[in-house]
C-alpha positions as CSV (number, residue, x, y, z in Angstrom):
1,X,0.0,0.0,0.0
2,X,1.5,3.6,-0.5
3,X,1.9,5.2,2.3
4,X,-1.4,6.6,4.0
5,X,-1.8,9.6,5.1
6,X,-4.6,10.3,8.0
7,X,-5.3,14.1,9.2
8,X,-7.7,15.6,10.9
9,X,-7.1,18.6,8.9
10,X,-10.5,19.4,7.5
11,X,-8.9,21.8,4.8
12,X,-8.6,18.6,3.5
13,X,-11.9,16.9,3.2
14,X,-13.5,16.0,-0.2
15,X,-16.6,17.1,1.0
16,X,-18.9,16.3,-2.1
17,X,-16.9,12.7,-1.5
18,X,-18.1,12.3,1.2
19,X,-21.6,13.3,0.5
20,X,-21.5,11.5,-2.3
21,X,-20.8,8.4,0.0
22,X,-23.3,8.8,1.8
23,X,-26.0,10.1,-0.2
24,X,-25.7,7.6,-2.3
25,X,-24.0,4.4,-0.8
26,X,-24.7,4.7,2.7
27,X,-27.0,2.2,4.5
28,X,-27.6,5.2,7.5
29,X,-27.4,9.0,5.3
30,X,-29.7,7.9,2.3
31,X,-30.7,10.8,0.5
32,X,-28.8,13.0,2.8
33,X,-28.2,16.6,1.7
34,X,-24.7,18.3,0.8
35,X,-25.4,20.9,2.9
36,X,-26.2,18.7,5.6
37,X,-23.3,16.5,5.4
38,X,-21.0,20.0,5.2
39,X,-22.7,21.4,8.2
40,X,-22.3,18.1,10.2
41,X,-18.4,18.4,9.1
42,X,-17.9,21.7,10.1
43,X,-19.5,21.4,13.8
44,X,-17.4,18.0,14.5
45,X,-13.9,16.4,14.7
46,X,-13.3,14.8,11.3
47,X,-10.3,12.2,10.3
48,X,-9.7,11.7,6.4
49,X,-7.1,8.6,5.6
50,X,-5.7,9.9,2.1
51,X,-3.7,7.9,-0.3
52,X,-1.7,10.1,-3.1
53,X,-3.7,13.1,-2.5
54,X,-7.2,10.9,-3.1
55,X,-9.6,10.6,0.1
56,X,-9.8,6.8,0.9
57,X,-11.3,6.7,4.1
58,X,-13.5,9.3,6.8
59,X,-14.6,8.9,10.4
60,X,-16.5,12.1,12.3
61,X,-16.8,12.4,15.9
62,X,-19.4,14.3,17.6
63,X,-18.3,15.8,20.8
64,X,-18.1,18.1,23.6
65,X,-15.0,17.3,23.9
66,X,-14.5,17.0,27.9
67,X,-16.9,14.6,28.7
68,X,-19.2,12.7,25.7
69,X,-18.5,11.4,22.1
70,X,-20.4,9.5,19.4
71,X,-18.5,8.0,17.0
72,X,-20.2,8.5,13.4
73,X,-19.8,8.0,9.5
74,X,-16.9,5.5,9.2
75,X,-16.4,5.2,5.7
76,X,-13.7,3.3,3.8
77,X,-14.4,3.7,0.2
78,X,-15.7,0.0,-1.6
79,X,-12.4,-0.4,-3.4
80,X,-10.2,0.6,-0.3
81,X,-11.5,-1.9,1.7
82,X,-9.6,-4.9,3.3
83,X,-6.1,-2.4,3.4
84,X,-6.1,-1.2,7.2
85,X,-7.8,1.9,6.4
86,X,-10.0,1.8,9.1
87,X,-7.9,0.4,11.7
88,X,-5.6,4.1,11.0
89,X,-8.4,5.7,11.4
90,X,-9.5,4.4,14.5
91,X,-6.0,4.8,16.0
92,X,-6.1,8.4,15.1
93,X,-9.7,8.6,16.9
94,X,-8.2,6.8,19.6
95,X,-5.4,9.0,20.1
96,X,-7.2,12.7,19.0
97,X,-6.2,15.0,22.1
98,X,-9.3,16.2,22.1
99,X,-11.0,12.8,22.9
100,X,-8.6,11.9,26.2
101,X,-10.8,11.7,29.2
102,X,-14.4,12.1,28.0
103,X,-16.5,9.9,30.0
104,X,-19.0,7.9,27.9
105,X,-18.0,7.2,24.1
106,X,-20.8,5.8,22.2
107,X,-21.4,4.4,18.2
108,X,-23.7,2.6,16.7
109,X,-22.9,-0.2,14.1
110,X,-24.5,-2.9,12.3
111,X,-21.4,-4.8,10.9
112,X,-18.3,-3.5,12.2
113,X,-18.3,-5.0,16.2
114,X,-15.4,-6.8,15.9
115,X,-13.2,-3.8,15.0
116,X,-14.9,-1.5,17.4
117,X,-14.2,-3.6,20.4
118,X,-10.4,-4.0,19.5
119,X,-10.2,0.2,20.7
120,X,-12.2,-0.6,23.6
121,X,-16.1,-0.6,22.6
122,X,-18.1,-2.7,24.8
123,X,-22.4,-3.1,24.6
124,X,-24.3,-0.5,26.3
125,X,-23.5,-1.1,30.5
126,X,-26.9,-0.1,31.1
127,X,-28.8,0.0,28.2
128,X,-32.3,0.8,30.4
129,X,-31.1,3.6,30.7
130,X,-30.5,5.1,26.5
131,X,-33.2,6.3,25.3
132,X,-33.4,8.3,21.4
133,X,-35.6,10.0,19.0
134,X,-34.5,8.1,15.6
135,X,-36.3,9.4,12.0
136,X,-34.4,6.4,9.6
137,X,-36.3,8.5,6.7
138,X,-35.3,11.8,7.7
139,X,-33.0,12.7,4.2
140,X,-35.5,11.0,1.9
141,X,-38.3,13.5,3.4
142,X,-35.7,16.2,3.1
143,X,-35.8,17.4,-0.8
144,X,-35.0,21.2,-0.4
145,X,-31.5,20.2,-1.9
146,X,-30.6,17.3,-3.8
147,X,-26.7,17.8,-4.7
């Protein structure tokens, strides 16, 4: 693999890659708008993994940054896949300075478990206790911007 770079420089973020992503391929952002996907970039620490220039890989964490963070939008492009991309990325979350000492760290995944728990995820301790709003449809019902 040449050598990967990961930054959490957003100056650096293919944004309409990344909406593109998940507009488009995404099992959780269907439909999502670009100006929603740039707005959730702007208000949260991003991570790009970047081979030659290209954005390969993209992980978002939403944050306080003192005492909560959720985890979001892991994304290893298709043809990336199966090269360690998301293992660097999770070692840069891991290690973000701005992520030391925040009490609860939360993400949701379908799939992905087993690389989760390798940087410490466990299940809910007291899952009585979580309780959300969740609208799965909320970008489809959203049409004020399309690209």
């Amino acid at each position: 693999m040449d050598k990967l770079v990961v930054s959490d420089d957003k100056a650096l973020l293919d944004q309409h890659r990344i909406y593109d992503f998940l507009t488009h391929q995404s099992t959780w952002a269907m439909g999502i708008s670009l100006s929603v996907v740039q707005k959730s970039i702007q208000h949260s620490i991003c991570i790009g993994a970047y081979l030659d220039g290209l954005q390969v890989g993209f992980c978002r964490v939403i944050t306080d940054q003192a005492t909560f963070a959720n985890l979001v939008d892991v994304v290893v492009w298709p043809e990336y896949r199966g090269m360690g991309i998301s293992r660097r990325l999770m070692e840069a979350v891991s290690e973000h300075p701005a992520l030391q000492g925040v009490r609860r760290f939360t993400l949701a995944t379908s799939d992905a478990h087993g690389l989760y728990q390798k940087y410490g995820f466990t299940a809910l301790h007291k899952p009585q206790t979580f309780m959300e709003i969740y609208r799965p449809d909320i970008y489809q019902r959203d049409t004020r911007e399309t690209a």
